[in-house]
C-alpha positions as CSV (number, residue, x, y, z in Angstrom):
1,X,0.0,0.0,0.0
2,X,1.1,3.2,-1.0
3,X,0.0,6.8,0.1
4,X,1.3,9.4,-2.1
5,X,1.6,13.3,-0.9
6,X,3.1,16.2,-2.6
7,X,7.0,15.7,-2.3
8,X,7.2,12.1,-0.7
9,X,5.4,9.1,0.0
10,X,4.7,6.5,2.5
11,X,4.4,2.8,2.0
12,X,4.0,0.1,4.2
13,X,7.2,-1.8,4.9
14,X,8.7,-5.0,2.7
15,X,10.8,-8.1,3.6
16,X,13.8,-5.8,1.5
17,X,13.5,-3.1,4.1
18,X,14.7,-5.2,6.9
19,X,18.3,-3.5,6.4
20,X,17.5,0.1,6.2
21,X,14.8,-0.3,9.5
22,X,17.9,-1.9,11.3
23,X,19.8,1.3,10.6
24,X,17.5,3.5,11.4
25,X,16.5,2.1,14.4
26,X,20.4,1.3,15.6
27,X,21.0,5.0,15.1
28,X,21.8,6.5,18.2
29,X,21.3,9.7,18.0
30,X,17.7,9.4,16.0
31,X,16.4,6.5,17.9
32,X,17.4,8.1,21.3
33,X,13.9,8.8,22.1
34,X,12.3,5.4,20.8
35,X,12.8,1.9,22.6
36,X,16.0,0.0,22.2
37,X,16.3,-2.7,19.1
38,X,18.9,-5.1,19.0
39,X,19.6,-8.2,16.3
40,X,20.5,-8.8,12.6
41,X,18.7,-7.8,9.6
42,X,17.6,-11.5,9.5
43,X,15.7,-11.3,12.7
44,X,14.4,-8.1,11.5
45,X,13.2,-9.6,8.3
46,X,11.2,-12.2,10.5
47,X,9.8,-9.2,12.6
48,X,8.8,-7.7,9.5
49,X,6.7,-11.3,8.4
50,X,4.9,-10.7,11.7
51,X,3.9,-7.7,11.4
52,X,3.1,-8.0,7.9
53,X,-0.3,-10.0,9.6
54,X,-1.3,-7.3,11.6
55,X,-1.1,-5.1,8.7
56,X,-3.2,-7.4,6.7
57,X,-5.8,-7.9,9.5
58,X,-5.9,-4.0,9.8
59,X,-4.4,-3.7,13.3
60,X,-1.3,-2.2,12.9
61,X,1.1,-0.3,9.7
62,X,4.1,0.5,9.4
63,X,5.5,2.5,6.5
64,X,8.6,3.8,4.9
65,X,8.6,7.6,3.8
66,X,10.3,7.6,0.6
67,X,10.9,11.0,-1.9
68,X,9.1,10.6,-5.8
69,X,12.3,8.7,-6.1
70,X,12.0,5.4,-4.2
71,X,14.9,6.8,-1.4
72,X,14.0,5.6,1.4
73,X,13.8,9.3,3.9
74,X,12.8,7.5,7.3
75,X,10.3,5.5,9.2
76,X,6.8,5.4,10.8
77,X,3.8,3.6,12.7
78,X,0.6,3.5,13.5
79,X,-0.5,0.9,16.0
80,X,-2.6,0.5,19.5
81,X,-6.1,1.2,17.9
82,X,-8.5,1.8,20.4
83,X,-11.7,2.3,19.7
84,X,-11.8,5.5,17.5
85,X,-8.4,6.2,17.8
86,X,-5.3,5.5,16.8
87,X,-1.9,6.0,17.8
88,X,1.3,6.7,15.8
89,X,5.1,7.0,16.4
90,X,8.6,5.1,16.1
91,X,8.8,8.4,13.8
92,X,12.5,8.3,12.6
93,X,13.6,10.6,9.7
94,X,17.2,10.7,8.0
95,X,19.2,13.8,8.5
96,X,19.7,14.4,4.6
97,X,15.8,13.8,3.8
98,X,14.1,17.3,2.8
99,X,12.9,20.0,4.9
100,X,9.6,19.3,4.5
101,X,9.6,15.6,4.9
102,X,8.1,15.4,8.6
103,X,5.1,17.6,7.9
104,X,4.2,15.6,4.6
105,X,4.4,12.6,6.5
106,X,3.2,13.8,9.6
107,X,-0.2,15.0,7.1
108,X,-0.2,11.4,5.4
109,X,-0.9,9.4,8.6
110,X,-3.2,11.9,9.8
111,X,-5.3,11.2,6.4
112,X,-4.7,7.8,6.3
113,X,-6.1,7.5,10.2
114,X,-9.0,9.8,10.0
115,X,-10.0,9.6,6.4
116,X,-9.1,6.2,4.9
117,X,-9.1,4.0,8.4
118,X,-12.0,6.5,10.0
119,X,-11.1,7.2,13.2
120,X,-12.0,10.2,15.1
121,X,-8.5,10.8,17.3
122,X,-5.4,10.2,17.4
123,X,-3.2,9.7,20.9
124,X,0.2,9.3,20.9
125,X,3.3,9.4,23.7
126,X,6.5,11.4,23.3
127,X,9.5,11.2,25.5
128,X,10.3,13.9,28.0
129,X,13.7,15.8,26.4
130,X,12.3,15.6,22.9
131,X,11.9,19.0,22.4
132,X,11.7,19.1,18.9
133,X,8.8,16.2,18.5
134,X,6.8,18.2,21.5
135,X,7.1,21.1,20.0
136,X,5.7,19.7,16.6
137,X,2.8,18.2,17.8
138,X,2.1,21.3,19.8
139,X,2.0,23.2,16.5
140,X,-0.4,21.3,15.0
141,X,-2.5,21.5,17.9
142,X,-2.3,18.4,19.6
143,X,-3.0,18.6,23.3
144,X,-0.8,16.9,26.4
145,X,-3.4,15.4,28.2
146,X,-1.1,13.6,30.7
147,X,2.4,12.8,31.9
148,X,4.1,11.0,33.8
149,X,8.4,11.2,34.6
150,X,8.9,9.1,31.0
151,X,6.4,10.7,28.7
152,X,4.1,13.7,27.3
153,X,1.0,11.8,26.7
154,X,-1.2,13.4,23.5
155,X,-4.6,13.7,21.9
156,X,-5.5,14.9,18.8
157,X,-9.1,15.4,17.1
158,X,-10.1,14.5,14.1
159,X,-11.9,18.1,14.1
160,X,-8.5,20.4,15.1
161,X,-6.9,18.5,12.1
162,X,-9.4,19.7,9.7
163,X,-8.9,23.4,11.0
164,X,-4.5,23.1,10.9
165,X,-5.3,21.0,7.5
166,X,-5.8,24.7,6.2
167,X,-3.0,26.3,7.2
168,X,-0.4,22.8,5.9
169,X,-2.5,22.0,2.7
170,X,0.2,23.1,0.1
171,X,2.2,20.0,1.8
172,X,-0.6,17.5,0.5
């Protein structure tokens, strides 16, 4: 499955991405914030097989963001539906990818959750020290609605997306 936006696109991870997830997700200084992942791009590649069912059954996705020209710009999920809504992360985005690449991707879940999956929030945990991932989501309007010494906790409505959609359209 592929979602295309203005600049980039996502698409749900593949077997052949097992390498470039590993990478990512070894990185030190981008994964700081996410949980730790250790083992070899073969135990990766079976991670990926599993997960490839609960993308099939609808549960989870995960998805590569990728410029019009297949390179492969960084990671994201969506997982922990609950009820009517849905919750995204493991964001992780290469240092070379484009300016505009977290927005556009950012945009692309939010239509994929609300629009394509239907759901009517999103909610979503950020690490305390993550300054730059707070202060994005607070942008957009999402709200901390509670904390604890590890993490921000997050809402986001459906309806405060469609008002900020305004103001980031150009991105879509």
């Amino acid at each position: 499955m592929q979602i295309s936006g203005k600049n980039i696109n996502i698409r749900t991870v593949e077997i052949e991405d097992a390498p470039f997830i590993l990478e990512m997700r070894q990185n030190k200084i981008k994964a700081k914030y996410l949980s730790k992942v250790n083992g070899t791009v073969e135990s990766q590649k079976e991670w990926i097989i599993t997960y490839k069912q609960k993308e099939e059954e609808k549960q989870e996705f995960y998805f590569v963001i990728e410029s019009k020209k297949n390179q492969r710009l960084g990671l994201v999920r969506m997982y922990n539906f609950k009820g009517n809504s849905f919750c995204w992360g493991s964001w992780l985005i290469k240092e070379n990818a484009p300016q505009t690449t977290a927005i556009e991707s950012a945009l692309q879940i939010y239509e994929f959750g609300f629009y394509y999956l239907g759901f009517e929030r999103s909610h979503f945990d950020v690490r305390r020290g993550n300054d730059k991932v707070i202060a994005f989501h607070k942008r957009f309007g999402a709200k901390i609605i509670d904390e604890n010494e590890l993490d921000y906790f997050f809402n986001f409505e459906k309806k405060d997306y469609e008002i900020i959609k305004e103001k980031y359209k150009r991105y879509l």
